[in-house]
VOSESE-329847 format. One record per residue: x, y negated, z of N, C-alpha, C in turn. Coordinates in Angstrom, 3 decimals. Atoms other than C-alpha are relative to their C-alpha. Example, Ala and Ser with C-alpha at 12.3 -4.5 7.8 and 13.67 -1.06 7.14 Angstrom:
<drengus>
        n_u        n_v        n_w       ca_u       ca_v       ca_w        c_u        c_v        c_w
      0.890      1.190      0.000     12.300      4.500      7.800      0.900     -1.200      0.000
     -0.820      1.190     -0.060     13.670      1.060      7.140     -0.770     -1.090      0.730
</drengus>
This chain:
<drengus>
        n_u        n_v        n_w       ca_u       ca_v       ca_w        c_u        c_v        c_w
      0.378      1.234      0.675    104.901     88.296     96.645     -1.513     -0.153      0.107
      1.357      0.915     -0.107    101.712     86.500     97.300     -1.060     -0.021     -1.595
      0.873      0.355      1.158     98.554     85.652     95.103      0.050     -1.738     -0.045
      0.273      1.530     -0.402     98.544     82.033     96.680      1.655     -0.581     -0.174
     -1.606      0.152     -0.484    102.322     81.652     97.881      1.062      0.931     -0.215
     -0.891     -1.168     -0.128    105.514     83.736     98.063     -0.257      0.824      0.912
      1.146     -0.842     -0.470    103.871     85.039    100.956     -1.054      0.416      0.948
      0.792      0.795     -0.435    100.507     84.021    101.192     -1.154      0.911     -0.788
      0.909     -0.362      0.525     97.819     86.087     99.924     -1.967     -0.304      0.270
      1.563      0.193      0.009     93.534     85.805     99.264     -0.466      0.475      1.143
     -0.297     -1.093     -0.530     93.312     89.037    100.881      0.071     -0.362      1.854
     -0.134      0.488     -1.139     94.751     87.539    103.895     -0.862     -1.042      1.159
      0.744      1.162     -0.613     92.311     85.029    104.786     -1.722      1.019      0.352
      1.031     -0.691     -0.886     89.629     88.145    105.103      0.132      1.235      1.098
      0.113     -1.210     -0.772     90.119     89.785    108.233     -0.264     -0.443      0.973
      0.389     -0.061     -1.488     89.030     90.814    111.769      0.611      1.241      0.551
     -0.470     -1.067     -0.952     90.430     92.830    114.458     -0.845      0.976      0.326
      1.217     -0.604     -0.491     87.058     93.804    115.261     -0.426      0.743     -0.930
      0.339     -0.594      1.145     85.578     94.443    112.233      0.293     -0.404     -1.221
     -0.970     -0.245      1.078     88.023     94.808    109.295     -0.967      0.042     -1.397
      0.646     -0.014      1.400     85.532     95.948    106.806     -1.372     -0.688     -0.019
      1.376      0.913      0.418     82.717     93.531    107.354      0.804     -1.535     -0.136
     -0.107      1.362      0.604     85.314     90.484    106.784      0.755      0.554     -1.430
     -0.293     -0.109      1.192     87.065     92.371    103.905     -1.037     -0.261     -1.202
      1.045     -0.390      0.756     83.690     92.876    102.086     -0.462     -1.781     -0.466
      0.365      1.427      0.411     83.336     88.691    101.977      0.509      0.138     -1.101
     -0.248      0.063      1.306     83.288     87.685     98.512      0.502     -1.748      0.007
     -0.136      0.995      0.365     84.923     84.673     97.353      0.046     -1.152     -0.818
      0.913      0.523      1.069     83.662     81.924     95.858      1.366     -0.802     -0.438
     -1.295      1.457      0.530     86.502     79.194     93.590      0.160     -0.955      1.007
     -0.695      1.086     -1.191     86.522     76.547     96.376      0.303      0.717      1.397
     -0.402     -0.521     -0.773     86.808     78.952     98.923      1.472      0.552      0.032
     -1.511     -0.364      0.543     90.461     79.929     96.911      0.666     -1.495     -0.074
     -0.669      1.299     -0.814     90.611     76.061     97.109      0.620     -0.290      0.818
     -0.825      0.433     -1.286     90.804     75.574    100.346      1.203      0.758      0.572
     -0.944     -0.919     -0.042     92.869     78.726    100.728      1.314     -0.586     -0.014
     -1.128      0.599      0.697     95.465     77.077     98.554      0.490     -1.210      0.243
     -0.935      1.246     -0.662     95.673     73.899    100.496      0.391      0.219      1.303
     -0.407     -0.620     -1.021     95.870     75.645    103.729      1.497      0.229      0.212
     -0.917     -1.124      0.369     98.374     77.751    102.411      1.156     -1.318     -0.140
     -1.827      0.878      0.530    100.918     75.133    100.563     -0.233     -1.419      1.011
     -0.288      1.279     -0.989     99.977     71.861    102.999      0.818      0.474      1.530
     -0.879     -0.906     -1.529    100.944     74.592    106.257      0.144      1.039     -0.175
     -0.706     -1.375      0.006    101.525     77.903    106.045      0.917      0.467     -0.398
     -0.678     -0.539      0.773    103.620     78.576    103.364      1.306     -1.162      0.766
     -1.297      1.115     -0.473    106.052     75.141    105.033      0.148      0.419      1.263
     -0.227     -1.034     -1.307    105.553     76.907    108.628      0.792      0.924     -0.015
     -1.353     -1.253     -0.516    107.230     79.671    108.198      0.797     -0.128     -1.174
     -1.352     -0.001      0.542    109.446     78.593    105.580      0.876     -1.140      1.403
     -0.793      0.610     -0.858    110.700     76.345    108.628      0.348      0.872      1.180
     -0.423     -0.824     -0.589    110.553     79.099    111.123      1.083      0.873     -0.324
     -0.763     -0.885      0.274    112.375     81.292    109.111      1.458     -0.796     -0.334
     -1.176      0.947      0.663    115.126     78.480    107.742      1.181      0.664      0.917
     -1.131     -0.687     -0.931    118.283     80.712    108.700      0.151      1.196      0.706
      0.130     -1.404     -0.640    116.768     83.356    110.381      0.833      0.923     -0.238
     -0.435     -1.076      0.668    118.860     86.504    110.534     -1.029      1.435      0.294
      1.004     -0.388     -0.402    115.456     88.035    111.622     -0.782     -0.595     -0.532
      1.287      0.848      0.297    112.264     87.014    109.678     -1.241      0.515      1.031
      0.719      0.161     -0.439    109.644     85.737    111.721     -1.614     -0.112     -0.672
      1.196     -0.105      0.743    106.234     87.045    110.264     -1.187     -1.430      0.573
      1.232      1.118     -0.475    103.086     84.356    110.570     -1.096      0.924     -0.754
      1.155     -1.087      0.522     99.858     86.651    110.385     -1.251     -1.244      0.005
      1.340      0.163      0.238     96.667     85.391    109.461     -0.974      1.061      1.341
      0.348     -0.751     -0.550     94.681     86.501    112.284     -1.694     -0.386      0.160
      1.373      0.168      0.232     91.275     85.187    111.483     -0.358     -1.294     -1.245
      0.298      0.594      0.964     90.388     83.386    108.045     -1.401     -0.151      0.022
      1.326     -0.046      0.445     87.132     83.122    106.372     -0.991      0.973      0.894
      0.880     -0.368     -0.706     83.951     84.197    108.607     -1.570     -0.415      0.082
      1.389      0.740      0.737     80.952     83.976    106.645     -1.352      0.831      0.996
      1.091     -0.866     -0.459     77.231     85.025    107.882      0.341      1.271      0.805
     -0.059     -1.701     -0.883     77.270     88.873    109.547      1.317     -0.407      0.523
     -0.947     -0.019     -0.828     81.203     88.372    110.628     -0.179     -1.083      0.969
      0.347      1.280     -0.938     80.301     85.129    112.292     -0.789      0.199      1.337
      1.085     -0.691     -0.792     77.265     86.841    113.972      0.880      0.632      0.655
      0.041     -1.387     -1.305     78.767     89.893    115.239      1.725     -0.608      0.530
     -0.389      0.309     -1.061     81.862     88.178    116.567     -0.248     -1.211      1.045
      0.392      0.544     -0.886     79.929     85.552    118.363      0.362     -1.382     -0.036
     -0.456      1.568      0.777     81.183     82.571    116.262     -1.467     -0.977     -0.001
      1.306      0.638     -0.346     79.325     79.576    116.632     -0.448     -0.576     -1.824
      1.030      0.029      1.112     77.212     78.331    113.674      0.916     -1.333     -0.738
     -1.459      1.059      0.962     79.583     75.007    112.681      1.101     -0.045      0.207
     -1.421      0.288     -0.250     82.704     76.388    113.081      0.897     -0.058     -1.811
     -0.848      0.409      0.488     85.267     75.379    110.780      0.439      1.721     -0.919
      0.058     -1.235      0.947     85.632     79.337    109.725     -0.686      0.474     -0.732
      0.808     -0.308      0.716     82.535     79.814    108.211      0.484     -0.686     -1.579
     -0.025      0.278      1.348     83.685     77.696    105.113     -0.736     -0.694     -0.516
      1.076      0.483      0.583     80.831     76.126    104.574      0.265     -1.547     -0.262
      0.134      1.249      0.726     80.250     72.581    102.752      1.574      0.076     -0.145
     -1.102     -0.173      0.143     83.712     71.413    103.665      1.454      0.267      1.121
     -0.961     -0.691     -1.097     85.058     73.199    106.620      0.926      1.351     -0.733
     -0.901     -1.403      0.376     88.205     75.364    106.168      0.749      0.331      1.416
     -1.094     -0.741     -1.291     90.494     76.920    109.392      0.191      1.141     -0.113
     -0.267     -1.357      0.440     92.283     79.599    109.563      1.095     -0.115      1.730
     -0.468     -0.617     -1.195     93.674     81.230    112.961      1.551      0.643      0.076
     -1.412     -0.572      0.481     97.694     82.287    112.684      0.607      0.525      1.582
     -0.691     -0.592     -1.542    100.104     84.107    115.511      1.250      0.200     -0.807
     -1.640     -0.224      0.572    103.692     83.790    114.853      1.030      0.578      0.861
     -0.946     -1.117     -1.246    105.775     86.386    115.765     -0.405      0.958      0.354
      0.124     -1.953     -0.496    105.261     89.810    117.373     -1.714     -0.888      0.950
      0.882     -0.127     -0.616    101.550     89.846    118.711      0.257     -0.312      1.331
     -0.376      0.321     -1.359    102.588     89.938    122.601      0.492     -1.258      0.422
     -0.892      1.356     -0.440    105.027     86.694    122.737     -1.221     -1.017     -0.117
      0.106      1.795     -0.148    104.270     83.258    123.289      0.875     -0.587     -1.394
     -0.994      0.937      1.259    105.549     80.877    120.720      0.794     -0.435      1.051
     -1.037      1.202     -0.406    108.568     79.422    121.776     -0.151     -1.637      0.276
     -0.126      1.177     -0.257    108.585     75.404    122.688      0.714     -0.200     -1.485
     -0.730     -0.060      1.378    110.871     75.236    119.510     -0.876      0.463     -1.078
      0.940      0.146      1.221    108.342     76.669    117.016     -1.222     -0.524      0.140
      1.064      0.790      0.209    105.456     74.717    118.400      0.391     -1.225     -0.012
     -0.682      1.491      1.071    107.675     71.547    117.643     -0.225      0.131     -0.810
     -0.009      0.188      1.345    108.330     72.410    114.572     -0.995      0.214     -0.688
      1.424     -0.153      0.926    104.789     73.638    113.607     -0.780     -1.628     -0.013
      1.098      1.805     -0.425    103.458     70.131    115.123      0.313     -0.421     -0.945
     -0.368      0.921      1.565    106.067     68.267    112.790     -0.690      0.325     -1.225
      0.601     -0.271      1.696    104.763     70.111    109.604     -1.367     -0.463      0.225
      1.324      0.476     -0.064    101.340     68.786    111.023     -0.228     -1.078     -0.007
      0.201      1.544     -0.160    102.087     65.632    112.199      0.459     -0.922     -1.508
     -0.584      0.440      1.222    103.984     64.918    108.672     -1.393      0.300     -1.354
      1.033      0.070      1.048    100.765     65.537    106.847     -1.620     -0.074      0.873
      1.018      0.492     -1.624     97.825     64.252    109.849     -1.103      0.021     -1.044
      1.267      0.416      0.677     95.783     62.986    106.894     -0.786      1.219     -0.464
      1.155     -0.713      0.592     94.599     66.158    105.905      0.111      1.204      1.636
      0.438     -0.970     -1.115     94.449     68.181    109.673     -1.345     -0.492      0.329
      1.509      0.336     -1.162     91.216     68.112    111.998      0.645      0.693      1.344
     -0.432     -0.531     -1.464     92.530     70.378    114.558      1.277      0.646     -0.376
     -1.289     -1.178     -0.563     95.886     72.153    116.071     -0.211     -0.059      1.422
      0.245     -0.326     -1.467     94.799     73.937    118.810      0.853      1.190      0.354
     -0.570     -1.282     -0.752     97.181     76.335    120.621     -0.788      0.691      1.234
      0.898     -1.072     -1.020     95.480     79.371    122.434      1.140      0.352      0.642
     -1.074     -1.043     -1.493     97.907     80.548    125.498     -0.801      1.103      0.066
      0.686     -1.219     -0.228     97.440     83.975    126.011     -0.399      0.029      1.284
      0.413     -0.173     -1.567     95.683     85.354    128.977     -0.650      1.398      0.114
      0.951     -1.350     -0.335     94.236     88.533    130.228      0.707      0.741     -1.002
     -0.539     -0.922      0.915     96.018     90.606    127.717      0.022     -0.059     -0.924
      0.096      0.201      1.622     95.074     88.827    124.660      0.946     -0.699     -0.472
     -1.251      0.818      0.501     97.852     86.957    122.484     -0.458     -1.544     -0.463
      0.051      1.718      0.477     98.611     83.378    121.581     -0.607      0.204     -1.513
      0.052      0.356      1.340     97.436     81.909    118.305     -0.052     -1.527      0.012
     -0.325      1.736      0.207     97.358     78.536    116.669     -0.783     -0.111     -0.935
      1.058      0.458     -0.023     93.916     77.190    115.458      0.338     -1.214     -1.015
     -0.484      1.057      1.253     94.415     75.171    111.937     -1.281     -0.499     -0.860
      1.749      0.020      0.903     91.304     73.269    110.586      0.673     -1.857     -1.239
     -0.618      0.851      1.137     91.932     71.136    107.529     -1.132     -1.165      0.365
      0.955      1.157     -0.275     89.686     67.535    107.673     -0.746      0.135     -0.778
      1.408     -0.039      0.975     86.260     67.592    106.150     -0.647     -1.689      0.172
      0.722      1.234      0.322     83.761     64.798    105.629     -0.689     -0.256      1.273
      0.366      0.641     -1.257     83.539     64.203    109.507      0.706     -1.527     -0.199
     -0.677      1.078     -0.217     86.513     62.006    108.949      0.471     -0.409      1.940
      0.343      0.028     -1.666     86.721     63.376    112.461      2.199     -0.229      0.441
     -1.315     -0.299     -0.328     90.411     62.076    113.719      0.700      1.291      0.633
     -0.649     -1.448     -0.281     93.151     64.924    114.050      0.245     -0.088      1.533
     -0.211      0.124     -1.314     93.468     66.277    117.069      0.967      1.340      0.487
     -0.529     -1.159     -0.137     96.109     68.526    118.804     -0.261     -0.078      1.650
      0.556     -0.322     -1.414     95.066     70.526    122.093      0.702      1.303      0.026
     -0.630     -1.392     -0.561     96.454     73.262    124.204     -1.437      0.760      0.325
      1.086     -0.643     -0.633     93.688     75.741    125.303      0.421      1.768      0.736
     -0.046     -1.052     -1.075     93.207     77.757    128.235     -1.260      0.833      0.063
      1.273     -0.429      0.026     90.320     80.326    128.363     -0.067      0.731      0.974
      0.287     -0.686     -1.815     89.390     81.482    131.942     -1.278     -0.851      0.192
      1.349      0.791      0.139     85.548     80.855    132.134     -0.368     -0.894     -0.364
      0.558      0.480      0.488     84.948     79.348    129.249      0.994     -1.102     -0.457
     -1.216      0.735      0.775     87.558     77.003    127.177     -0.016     -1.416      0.662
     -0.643      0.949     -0.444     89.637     74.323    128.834      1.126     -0.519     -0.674
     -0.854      0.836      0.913     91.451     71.827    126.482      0.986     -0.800      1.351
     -1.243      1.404     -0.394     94.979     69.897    127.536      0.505     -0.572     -1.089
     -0.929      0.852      1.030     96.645     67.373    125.423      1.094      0.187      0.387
     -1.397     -0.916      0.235     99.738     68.807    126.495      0.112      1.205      0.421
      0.233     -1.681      0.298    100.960     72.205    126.425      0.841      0.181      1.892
     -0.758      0.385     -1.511    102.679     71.059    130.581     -1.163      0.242      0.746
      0.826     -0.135     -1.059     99.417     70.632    131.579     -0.575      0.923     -0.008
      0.616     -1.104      0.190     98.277     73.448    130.077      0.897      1.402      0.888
     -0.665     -1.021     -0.606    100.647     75.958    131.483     -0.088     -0.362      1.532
     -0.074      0.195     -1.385    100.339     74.144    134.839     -1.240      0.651      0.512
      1.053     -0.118     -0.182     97.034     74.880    135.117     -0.504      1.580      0.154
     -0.072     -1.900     -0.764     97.603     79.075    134.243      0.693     -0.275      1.057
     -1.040     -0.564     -0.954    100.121     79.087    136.821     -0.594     -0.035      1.427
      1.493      0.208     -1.437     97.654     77.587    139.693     -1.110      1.112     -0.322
      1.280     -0.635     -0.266     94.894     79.666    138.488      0.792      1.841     -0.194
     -0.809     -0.907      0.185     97.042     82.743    137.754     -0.082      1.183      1.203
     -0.593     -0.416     -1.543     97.164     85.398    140.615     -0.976      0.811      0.377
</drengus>
């Protein structure tokens, strides 16, 4: 059981692969448990209650990069207005559904879209990362701040340096040519 959700914890929104105990050590401020909490119950917590709907296998959804204040920002090479830092009124949070290695299915990036597209007014981004080189997929969730910047959903490819598709066709077309 969760602090946020059934199960959705604070906790969850500080970590790094890299360095574990310099995003645990972030402290959190009340609107930073804000945004948490709209993250959480506008997508996360409706994500994988739709992934899982039936399952005779539950399909975990990890938090794989939350909050990334000052020093974690720095030392993994985050840029200065990203959407993880938290700051004014940027929130995102980084997720991988499913076993580390896989791909999402075509079927759960429908259904993640729908839970996105059914609430647009409060996204900024859904960006899907394709894996490559050995690293795993994730899916790139930034709530709308006071850009008022329209939502946007993109596939992304990273082979010298990040290449956006508006679909996930052209995106896979594009590993498969460069692939090899």
């Amino acid at each position: 059981m969760g602090d946020i959700s059934r199960n959705f914890s604070y906790s969850q929104f500080k970590v790094s692969k890299t360095y574990p105990q310099v995003a645990a050590a972030i402290e959190l401020t009340q609107l930073d448990k804000y945004k948490f909490f709209w993250l959480v119950h506008l997508f996360l917590q409706p994500i994988r209650d739709i992934i899982n709907d039936g399952s005779l296998v539950e399909v975990p959804v990890t938090v794989s990069s939350g909050i990334r204040r000052g020093e974690l920002n720095g030392l993994i090479g985050g840029v200065a207005h990203s959407d993880h830092n938290y700051n004014h009124y940027s929130a995102a949070t980084d997720i991988i559904i499913g076993d580390y290695e896989n791909r999402l299915t075509q079927k759960y990036l429908e259904q993640i879209y729908s839970v996105c597209e059914q609430r647009k007014e409060y996204v900024k981004q859904w960006i899907y990362y394709f894996p490559q080189n050995g690293g795993s997929n994730f899916l790139h969730l930034s709530l709308r701040d006071k850009t008022n910047k329209v939502w946007e959903r993109l596939y992304c490819v990273s082979r010298e340096g990040r290449r956006y598709f508006s679909t996930q066709m052209e995106a896979e077309s594009y590993l498969r040519n460069t692939s090899g």
